[in-house]
C-alpha positions in Angstrom: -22.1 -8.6 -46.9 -24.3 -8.6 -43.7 -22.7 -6.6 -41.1 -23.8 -7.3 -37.1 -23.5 -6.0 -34.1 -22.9 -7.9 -30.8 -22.5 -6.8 -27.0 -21.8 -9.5 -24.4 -22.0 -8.5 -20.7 -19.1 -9.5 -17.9 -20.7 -12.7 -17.9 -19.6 -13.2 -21.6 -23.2 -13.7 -22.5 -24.8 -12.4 -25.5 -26.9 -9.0 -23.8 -27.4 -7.3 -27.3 -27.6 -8.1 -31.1 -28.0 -5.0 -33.9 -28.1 -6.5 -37.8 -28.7 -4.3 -40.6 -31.7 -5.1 -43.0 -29.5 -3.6 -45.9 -25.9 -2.0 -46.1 -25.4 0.6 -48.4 -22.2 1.4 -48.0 -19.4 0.4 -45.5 -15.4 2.2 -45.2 -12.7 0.7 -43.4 -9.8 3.0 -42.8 -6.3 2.7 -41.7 -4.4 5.1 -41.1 -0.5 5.9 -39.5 1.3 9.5 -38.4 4.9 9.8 -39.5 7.2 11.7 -37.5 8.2 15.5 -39.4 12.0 15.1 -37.5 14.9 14.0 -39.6 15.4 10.2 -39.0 19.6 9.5 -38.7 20.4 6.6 -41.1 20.5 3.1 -39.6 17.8 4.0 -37.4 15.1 1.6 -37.2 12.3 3.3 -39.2 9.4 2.0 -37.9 9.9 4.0 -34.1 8.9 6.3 -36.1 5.2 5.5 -37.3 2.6 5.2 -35.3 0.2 2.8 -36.8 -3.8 4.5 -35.8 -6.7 2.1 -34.9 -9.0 1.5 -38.0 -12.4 3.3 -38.0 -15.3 1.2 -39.6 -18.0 3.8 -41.2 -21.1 2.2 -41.8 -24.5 3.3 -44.1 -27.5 0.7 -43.5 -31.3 0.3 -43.1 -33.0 -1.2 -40.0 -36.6 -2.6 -41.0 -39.7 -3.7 -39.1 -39.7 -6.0 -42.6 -37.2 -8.5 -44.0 -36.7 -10.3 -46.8 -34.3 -12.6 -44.8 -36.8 -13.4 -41.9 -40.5 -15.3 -42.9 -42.0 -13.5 -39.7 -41.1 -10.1 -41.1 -41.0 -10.8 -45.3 -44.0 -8.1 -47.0 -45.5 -9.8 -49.8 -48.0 -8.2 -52.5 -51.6 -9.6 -52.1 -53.1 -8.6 -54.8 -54.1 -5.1 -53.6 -51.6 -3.8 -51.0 -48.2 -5.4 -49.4 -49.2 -7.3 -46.0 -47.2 -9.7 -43.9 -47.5 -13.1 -43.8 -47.9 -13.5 -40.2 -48.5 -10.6 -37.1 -44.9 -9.1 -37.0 -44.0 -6.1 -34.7 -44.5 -2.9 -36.6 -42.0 -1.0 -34.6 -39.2 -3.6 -34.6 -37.0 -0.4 -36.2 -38.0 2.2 -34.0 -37.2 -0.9 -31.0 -33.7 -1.2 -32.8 -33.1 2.4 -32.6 -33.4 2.4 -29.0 -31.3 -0.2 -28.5 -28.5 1.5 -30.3 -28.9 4.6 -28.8 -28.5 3.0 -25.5 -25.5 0.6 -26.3 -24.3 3.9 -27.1 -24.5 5.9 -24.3 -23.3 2.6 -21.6 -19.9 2.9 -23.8 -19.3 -0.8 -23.9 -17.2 -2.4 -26.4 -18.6 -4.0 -29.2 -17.9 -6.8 -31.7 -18.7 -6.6 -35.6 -19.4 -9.2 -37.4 -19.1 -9.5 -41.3 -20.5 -12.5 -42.3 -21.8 -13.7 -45.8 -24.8 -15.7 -44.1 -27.9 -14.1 -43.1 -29.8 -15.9 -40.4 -33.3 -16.4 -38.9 -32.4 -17.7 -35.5 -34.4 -16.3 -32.6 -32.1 -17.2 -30.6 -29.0 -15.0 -29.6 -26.5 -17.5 -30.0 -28.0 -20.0 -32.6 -28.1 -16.2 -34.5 -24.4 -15.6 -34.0 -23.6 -19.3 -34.8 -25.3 -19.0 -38.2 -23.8 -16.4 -39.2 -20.3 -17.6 -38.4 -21.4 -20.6 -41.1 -20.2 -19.1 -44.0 -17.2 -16.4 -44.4 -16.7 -14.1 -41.9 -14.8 -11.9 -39.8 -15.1 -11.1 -36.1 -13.8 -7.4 -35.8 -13.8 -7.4 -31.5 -13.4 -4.3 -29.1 -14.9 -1.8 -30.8 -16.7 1.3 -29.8 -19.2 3.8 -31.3 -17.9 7.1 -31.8 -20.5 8.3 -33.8 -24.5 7.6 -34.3 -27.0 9.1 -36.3 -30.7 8.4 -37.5 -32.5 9.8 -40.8 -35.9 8.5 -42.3 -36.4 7.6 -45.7 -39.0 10.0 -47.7 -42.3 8.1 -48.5 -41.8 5.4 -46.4 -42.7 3.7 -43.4 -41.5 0.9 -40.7 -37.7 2.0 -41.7 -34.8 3.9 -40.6 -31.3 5.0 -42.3 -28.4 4.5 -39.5 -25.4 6.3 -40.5 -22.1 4.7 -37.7 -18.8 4.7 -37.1 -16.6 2.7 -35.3 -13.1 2.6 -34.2 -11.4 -0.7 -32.5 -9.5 -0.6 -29.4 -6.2 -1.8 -28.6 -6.8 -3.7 -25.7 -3.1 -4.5 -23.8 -3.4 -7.5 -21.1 -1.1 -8.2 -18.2 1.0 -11.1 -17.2 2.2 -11.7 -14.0 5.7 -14.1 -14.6 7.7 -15.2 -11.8 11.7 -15.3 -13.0 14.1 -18.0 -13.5 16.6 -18.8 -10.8 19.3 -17.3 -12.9 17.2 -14.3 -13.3 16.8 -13.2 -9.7 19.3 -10.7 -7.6 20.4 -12.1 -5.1 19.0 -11.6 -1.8 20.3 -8.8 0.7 22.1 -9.3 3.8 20.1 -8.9 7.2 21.4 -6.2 9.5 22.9 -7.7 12.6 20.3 -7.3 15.1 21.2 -4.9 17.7 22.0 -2.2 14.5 20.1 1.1 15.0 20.3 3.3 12.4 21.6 6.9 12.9 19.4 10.0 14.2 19.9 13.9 14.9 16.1 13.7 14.9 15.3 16.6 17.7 13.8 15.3 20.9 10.1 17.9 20.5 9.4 15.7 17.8 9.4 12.6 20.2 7.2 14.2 22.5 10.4 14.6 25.0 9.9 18.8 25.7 8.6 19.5 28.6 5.1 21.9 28.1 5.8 23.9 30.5 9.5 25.2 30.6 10.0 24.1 26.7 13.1 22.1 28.0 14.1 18.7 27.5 12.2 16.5 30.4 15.1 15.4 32.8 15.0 11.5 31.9 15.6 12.8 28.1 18.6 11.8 26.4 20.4 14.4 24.6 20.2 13.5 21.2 23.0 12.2 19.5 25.0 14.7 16.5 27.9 14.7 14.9 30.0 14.7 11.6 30.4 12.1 9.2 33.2 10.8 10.9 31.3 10.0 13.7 28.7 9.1 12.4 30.7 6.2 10.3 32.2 5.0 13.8 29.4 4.5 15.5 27.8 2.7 12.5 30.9 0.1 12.9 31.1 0.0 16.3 27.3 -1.4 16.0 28.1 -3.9 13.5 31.2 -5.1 14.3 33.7 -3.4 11.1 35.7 -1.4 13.3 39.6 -2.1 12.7 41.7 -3.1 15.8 44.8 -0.6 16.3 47.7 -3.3 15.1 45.4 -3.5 12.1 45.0 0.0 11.5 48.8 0.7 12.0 50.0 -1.7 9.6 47.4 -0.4 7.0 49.0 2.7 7.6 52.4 1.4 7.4 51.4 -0.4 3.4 49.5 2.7 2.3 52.8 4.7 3.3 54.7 2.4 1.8 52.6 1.9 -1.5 53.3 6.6 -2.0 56.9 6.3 -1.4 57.9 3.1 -4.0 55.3 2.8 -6.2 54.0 -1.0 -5.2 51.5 -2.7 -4.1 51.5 -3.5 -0.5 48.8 -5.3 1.4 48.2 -6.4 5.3 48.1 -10.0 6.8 47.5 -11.3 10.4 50.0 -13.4 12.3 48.9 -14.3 15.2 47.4 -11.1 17.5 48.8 -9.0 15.5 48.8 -7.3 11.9 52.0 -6.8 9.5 52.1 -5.0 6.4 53.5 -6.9 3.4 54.9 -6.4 0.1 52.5 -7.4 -3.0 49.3 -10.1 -2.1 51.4 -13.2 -1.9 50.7 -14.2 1.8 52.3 -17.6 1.5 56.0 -16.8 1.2 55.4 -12.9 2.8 57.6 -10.2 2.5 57.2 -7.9 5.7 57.5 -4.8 5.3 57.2 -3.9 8.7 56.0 -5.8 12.0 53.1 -3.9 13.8 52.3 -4.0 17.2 50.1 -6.2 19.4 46.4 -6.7 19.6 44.2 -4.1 21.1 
């Protein structure tokens, strides 16, 4: 198999292209943690792994010579090996840089195992070629670890010893929800409510710097219980109870402790009567309360 490495920038355009000459070995691993706790039967079992990214170890060659490439293919002329044409010497030493700096940007990668070796000069024709045959585009993967050794009694190659691990990448989606889906909306406050404050007039600026007493044009701030505090809320808002309304409440809440039944309140008229049950069509008074207030 021909294993490749390629880096696009943000643009999505091919920026940097590593292919072995030769692979002499390649490990993929997969791997999962299990959880040591006692798992209660019926449980779903797979909460309970954890399923690790694979790591991709890879032994290979990088040559200034191929026997894939006619611009870099050694041949024997009779006396020595020479090349057919004027290649670069130091392609592998070129590669080797590139590497070590794809390395240390910590970009993500994409590996490519293909069964189709190409001579492209160009960075996508390349790719493209190799996608021809079989292979398989391993994306989002980084280096984790690089390392270099050169082959005794020999020249214009390196040994490249790598491994990789891919990244689970997670993307975002922003949904608006269905018209069932949504709460609905929450009343506005009526607009002359003010909300409730024993906030201390020095932190409004209101003390006076020179005696430390409230300036004369200060209003005493407002405190009080909860009870108070409640009434005033009302008042505001328009929820306070008129006294025929609060009479005959009292009158159905009495009468509710002593019998045992419900007892509700309807109006008639100006006025508020306390009734037996919730039927307010045929009404059984309990009691008449007084007038309006």
């Amino acid at each position: 198999m021909i294993y490749t490495l390629v880096r696009k920038n943000d643009k999505g355009v091919i920026d940097a292209i590593v292919s072995f000459t030769s692979i002499s070995s390649m490990d993929e691993s997969w791997n999962s943690t299990v959880t040591s706790q006692p798992i209660e039967f019926g449980f779903n079992v797979t909460d309970n792994i954890n399923i690790e990214n694979p790591t991709y170890d890879i032994t290979g060659t990088i040559s200034s010579y191929s026997l894939f490439r006619g611009d870099k293919e050694i041949v024997w002329d009779g006396e020595d090996f020479a090349n057919k044409t004027e290649s670069n010497p130091k392609y592998h030493i070129d590669v080797r840089e590139q590497m070590i700096r794809v390395f240390s940007q910590r970009k993500t990668l994409t590996l490519i195992e293909s069964s189709v070796m190409s001579d492209n000069v160009n960075d996508k024709g390349y790719v493209d070629e190799l996608k021809s045959g079989y292979f398989k585009e391993i994306e989002n993967c980084v280096i984790t670890s690089l390392s270099f050794s050169y082959p005794e009694n020999s020249m214009g190659a390196i040994n490249v010893n790598m491994k990789l691990q891919k990244l689970t990448i997670a993307n975002t989606v922003i949904a608006e929800l269905e018209e069932g889906e949504k709460r609905a909306l929450l009343r506005p406050l009526a607009a002359n409510y003010e909300p409730f404050s024993s906030s201390r007039k020095e932190e409004a600026g209101d003390i006076d710097p020179t005696t430390g007493l409230p300036e004369e044009s200060t209003t005493e701030s407002v405190q009080g219980n909860y009870e108070e505090m409640k009434k005033k809320e009302s008042d505001k808002i328009g929820l306070t109870d008129t006294k025929s309304q609060q009479a005959a409440r009292a009158i159905a809440d009495e009468y509710q402790k002593q019998t045992k039944k419900l007892a509700t309140i309807m109006q008639v008229g100006d006025g508020w009567v306390a009734i037996e049950g919730k039927d307010q069509t045929n009404p059984k008074v309990i009691r008449m309360s007084g007038g309006s207030e």
